[in-house]
C-alpha positions in Angstrom: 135.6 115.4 159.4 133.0 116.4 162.7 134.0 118.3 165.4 133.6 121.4 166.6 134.7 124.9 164.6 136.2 127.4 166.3 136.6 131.2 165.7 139.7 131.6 163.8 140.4 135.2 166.0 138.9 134.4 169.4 139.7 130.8 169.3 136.5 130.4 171.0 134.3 127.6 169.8 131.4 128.7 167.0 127.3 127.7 167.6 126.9 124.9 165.5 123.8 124.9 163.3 122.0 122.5 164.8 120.0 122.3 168.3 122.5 121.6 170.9 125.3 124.6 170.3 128.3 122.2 170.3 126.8 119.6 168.0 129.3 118.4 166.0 129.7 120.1 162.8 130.2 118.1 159.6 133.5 120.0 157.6 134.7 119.2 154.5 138.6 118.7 154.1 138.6 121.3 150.9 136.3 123.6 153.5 138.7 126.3 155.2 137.2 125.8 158.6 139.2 122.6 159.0 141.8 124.5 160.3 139.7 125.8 163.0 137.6 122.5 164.1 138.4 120.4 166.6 138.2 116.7 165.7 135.7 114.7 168.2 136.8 110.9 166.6 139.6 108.5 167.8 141.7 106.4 165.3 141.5 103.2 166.6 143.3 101.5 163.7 145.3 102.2 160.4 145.7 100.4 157.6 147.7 100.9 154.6 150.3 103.3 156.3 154.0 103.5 156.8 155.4 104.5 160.2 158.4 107.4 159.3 160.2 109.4 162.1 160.5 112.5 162.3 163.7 112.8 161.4 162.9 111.2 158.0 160.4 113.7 158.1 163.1 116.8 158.4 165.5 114.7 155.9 162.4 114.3 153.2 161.1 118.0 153.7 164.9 119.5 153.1 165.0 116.9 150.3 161.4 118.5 149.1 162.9 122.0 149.3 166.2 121.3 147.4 164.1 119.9 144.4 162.2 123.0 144.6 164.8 125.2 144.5 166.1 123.7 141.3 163.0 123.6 139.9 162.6 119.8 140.2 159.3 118.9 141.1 158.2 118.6 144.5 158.3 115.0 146.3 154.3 113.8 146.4 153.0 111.2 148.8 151.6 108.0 147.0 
């Protein structure tokens, strides 16, 4: 993913190596700082997905939890 990385405590938005200070930085999804960067692409199309609702979404998380709790394994997306 590129975008820019933000300080996880100040929120404010972190140098990025380069020249420019708000270059976008290049972060890998196993990298921790994805949870702090701000993506800079748009989606224009998808392929290959299935639209669900969010209240499939609540149903298949309970549904995740339950098999958890007796110690089924958890529901994996495919």
């Amino acid at each position: 993913m590129a975008g820019i990385v933000h300080d996880a405590v100040t929120l404010a938005p972190l140098p990025a190596p380069g020249v420019r200070p708000y270059d976008l930085v290049h972060v890998h999804v196993a990298d921790p700082r994805i949870r702090w960067t701000l993506a800079n692409f748009t989606v224009h199309r998808l392929e290959g997905v299935t639209a669900v609702s969010l209240l499939d979404l609540v149903a298949m998380a309970k549904e995740d939890l339950q098999l958890e709790a007796a110690g089924g394994p958890a529901m994996t997306a495919t």
